[in-house]
C-alpha positions in Angstrom: 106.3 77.4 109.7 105.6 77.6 113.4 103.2 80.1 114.8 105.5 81.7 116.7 107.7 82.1 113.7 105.0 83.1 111.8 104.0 86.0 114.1 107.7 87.4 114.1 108.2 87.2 110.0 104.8 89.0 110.0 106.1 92.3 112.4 109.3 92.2 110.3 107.1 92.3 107.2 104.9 95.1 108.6 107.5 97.2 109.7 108.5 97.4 106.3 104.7 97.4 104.5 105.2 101.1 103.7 108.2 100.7 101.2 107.1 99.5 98.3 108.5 96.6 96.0 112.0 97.2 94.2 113.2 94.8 91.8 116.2 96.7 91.2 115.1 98.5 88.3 115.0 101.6 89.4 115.1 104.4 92.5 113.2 106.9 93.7 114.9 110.2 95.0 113.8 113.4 96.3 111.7 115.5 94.1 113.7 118.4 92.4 117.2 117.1 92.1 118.8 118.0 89.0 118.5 115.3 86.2 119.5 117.1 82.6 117.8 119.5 80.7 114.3 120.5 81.5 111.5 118.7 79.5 108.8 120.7 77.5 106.1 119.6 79.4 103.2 120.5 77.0 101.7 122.8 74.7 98.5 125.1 76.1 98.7 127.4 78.9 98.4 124.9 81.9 99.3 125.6 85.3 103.1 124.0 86.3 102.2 124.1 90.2 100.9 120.6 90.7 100.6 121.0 94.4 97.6 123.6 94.3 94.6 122.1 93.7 92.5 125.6 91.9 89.3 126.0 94.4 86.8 126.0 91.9 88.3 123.0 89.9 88.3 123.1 86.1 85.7 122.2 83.8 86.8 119.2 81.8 86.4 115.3 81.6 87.9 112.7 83.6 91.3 112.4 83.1 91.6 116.4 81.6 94.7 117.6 83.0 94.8 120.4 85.8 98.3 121.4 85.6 101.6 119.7 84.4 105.2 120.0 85.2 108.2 118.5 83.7 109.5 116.4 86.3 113.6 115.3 86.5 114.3 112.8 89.8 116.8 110.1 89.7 114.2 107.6 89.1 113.8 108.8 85.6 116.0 106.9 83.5 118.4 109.4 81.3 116.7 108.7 78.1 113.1 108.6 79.1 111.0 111.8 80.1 108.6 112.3 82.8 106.2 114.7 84.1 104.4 115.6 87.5 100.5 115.6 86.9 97.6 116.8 88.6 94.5 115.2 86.6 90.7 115.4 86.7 89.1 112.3 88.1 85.4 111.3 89.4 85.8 111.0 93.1 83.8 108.6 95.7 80.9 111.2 95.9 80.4 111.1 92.5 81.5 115.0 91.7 84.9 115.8 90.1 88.3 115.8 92.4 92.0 116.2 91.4 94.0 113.5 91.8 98.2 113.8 91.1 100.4 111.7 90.0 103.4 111.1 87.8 104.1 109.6 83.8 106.7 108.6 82.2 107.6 107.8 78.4 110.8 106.8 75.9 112.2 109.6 74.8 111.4 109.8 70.9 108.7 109.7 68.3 105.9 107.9 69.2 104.5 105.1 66.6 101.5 106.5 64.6 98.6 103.9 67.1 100.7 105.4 70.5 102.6 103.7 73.2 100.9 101.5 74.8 100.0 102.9 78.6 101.0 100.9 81.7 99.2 102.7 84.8 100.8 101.2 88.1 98.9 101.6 91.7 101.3 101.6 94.6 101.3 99.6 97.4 100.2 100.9 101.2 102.4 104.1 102.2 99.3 105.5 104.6 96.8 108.0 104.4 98.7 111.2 104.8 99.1 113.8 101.7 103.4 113.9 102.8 103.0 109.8 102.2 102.1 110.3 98.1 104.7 108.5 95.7 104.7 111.8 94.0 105.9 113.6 97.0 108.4 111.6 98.5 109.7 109.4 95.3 107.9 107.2 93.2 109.0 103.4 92.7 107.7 101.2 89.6 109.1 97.7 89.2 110.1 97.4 85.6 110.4 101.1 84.8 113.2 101.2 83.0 112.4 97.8 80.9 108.9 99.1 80.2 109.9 102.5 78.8 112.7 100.4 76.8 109.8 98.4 75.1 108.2 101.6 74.1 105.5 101.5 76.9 104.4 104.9 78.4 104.7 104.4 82.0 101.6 106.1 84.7 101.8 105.9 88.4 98.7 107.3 90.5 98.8 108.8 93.8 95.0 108.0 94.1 92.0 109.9 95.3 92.6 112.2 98.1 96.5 111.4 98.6 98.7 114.3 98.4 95.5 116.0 97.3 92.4 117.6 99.4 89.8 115.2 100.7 90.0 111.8 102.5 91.9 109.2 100.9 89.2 106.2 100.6 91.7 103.6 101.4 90.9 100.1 100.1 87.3 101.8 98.3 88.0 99.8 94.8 85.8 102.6 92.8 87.9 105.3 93.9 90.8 103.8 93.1 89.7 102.0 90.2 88.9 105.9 88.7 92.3 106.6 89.8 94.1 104.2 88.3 92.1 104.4 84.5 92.3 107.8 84.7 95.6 108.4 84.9 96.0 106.3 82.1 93.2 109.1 80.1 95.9 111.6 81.7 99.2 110.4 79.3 96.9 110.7 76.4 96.3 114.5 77.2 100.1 115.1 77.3 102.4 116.0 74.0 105.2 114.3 73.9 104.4 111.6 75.9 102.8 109.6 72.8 100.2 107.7 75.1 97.9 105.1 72.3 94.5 104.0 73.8 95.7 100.7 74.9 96.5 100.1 78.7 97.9 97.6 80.9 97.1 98.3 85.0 99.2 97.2 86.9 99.7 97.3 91.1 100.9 95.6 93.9 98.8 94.9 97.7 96.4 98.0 97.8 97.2 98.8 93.8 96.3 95.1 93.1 93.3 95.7 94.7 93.2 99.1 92.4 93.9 97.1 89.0 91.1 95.0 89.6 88.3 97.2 89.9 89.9 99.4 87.8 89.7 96.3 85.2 85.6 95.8 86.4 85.2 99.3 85.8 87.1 99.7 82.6 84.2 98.9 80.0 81.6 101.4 81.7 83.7 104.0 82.9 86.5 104.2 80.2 85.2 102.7 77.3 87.9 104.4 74.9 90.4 102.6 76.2 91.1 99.4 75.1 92.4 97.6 78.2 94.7 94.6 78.1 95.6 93.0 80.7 95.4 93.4 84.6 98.1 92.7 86.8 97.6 92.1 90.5 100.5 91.5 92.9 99.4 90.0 96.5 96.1 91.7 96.1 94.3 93.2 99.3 91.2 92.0 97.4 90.1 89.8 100.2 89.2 92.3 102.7 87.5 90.8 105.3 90.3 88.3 105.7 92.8 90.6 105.9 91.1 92.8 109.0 90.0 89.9 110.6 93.9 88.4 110.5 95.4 92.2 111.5 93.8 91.9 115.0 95.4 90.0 117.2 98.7 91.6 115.7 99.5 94.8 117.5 102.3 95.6 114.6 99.9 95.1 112.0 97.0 97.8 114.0 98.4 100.5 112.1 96.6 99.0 108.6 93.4 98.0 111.1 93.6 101.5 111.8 93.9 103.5 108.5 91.1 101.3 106.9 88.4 102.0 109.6 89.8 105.4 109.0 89.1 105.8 105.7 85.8 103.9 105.7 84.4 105.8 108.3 86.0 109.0 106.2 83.5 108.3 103.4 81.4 106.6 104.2 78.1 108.1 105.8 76.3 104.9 107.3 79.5 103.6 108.6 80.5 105.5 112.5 84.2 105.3 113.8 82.8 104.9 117.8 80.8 101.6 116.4 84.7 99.9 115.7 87.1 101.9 118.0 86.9 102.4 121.4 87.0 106.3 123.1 91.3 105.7 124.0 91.3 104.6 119.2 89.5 108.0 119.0 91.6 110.3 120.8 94.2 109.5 118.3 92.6 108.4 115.4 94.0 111.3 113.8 97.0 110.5 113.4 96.0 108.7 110.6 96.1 112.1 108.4 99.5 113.1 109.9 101.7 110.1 109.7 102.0 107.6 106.9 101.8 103.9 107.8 105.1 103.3 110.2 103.9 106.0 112.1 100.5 105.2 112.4 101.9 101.5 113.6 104.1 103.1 116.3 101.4 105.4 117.5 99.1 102.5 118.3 102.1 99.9 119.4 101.7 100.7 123.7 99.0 98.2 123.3 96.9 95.5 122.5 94.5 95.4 119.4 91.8 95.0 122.4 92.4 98.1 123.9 91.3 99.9 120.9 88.5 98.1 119.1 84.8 97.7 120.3 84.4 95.7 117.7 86.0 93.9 115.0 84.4 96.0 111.5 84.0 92.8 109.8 81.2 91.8 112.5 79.2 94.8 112.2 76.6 94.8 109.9 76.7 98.1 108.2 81.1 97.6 107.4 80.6 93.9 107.0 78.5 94.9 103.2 80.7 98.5 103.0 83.7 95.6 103.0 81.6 92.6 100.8 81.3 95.3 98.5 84.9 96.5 98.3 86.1 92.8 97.4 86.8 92.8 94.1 85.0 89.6 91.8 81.4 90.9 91.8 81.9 92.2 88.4 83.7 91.1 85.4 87.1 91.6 84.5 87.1 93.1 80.7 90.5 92.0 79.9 92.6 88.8 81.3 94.0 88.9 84.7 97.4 87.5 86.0 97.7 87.3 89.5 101.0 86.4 91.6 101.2 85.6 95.0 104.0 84.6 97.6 103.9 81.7 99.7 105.5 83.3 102.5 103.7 86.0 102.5 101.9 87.3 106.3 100.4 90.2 105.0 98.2 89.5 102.4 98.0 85.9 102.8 98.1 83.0 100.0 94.7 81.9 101.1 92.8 85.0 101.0 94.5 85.2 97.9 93.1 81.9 96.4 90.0 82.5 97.2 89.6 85.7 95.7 91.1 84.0 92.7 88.2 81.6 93.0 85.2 84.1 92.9 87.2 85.7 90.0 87.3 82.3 88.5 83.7 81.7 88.8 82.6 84.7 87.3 83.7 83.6 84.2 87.1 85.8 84.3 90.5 84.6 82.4 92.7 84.5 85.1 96.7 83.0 85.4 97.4 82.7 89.3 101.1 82.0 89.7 102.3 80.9 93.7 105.9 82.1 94.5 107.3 79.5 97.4 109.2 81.7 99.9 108.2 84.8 98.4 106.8 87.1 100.9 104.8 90.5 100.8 108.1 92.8 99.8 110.0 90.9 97.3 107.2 89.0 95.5 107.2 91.9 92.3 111.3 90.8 92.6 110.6 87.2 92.2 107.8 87.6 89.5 109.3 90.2 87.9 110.2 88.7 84.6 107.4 86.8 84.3 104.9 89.8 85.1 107.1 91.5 82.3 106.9 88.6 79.7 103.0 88.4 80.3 102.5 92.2 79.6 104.5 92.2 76.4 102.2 89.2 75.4 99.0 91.3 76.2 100.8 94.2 74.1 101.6 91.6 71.5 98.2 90.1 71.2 98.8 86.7 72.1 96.6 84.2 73.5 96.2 84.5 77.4 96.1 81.3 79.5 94.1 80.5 82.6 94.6 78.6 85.4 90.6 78.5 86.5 89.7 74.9 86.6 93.1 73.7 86.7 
């Protein structure tokens, strides 16, 4: 592909980054339209308003839940059941936060072990709280063939998204906690029928989730008995991908909400170091607007006019970034990878090599390459297999890897 050609196919891509990947399995619709019945959410006494976050939180253990609502949106298939959750997670500082999200299950009595759990991390939809899956409709590839096998279905908002707090975009502990947690979270609800073992699962910034969340598993959840990690076009080689968004003005808007977010929560890393006085008059936007916007409200000019300096060639982001690259750590269950060839987002390269520092650290990991595959339909293209390799995980069966080969 020509350059030229390659610049356009990436804008069209980026203009549509914030959607996330359909497969055709299911839709997501509006919060609150009438599905059927309502669902007994749980036994206890816990709060239905998932919204509020209490101010003092809760006492309780990661993945406690805060409040619970029965939740009936066309994306819930008609015999499944699913519920609106606000869960207790350990956030970037190290002290407890909320975090919401939604689960699903089969409708049914759960086997005597439990369903196995498959927690999902979205992909990019900005920083915003308006922007969370669980606001404006949540979209899992395979939801409907997951909850047919028997497989209790989580999706995360993450840390900070459609709750108080920054959202630490692209901070893999955060969401790594997010994602595992969650999965603690189906356990806590009746009726749901959530076992110990767990799948995660995400695409772009939720396959940069699933892998920490699968280097964090071991340590930070040891009572779950993880699987299998799925990542789909990872951002997992970060300082690739900034260094690649800047001479794109479409793609500023992602430049933009990760120096954001770094400089949110970070307290060694300083927003006027990277962004030049015109970035930091609207920098903000970055908290109002979810990722289009934030594209659009940097579009009247060039990358240049807004950076002092690329992040990746300061000293202080440069290790805040090394260390958000996923690979440093092992991987406690085997790892499946898959990747399109077309894709100007998260490109194949920065793919492979994050496959290769995976690889060396002694990790099982399948990397599959999709030719003319590109950032939005990859999960559509994959699908089946992602599917056939999670019901082998849940199975038991040998994994295979492509290391070496």
């Amino acid at each position: 592909m020509s350059a030229p050609v390659a610049l356009v196919a990436l804008a069209l891509a980026l203009a549509l980054a914030a959607c996330q990947p359909d497969d055709g399995a299911g839709s997501a619709g509006a919060p609150g339209e009438d599905q059927g019945p309502e669902i007994e959410a749980a036994a206890g006494d816990l709060p239905t308003d998932v919204r509020s976050v209490p101010e003092p939180l809760p006492g309780g253990e990661p993945g406690d839940l805060v409040a619970l609502a029965a939740r009936s949106t066309p994306e819930v298939p008609a015999d499944a059941r699913a519920w609106d959750v606000l869960y207790l997670s350990e956030g970037i500082d190290g002290r407890p936060t909320a975090v919401s999200g939604v689960v699903y299950a089969p409708a049914g009595t759960a086997p005597g072990e439990g369903r196995p759990v498959v927690s999902w991390g979205h992909g990019t939809v900005g920083l915003a709280d308006d922007c969370a899956p669980s606001r404006v409709g949540v979209l899992v590839p395979g939801l409907a063939r997951l909850l047919d096998a028997g497989h209790v279905v989580v999706a995360t908002d993450y840390e900070g998204l459609g709750t108080p707090g920054p959202h630490p975009y692209l901070v893999g502990v955060s969401a790594g906690r997010s994602v595992l947690d969650a999965a603690r979270a189906a356990g806590r609800i009746e009726g749901a029928g959530a076992g110990h073992r767990v799948v995660v699962a995400g695409h772009s910034q939720g396959g940069h989730a699933a892998l920490f969340a699968g280097q964090l598993a071991s340590g930070y959840a040891p009572e779950l008995e993880l699987l299998g990690v799925v990542g789909s076009a990872p951002a997992a080689e970060l300082s690739t991908l900034l260094r690649s968004a800047v001479p794109i003005t479409p793609a500023f808007g992602l430049m933009a909400s990760a120096v954001y977010a770094y400089g949110s929560v970070y307290d060694d890393l300083h927003l006027a170091d990277a962004l030049t006085p015109a970035a930091l008059e609207r920098i903000e936007v970055v908290e109002q607007r979810c990722l289009e916007g934030v594209t659009d409200a940097f579009s009247d000019q060039a990358p240049s006019a807004w950076l002092v300096a690329n992040p990746v060639d300061l000293d202080a982001w440069e290790r805040r970034i090394e260390e958000n690259e996923p690979g440093s750590a092992a991987v406690s269950a085997p790892v499946l990878v898959v990747q399109g060839a077309n894709d100007f987002i998260v490109l194949g390269s920065s793919t492979r090599t994050a496959i290769e520092r995976l690889c060396a650290g002694g990790n099982t990991v399948d990397y599959r390459e999709y030719p003319g595959a590109v950032h939005g339909d990859i999960l559509a293209r994959a699908g089946p297999e992602v599917l056939a390799w999670v019901a082998e995980r849940v199975a038991g069966g040998d994994a295979r890897s492509t290391c070496g080969g």
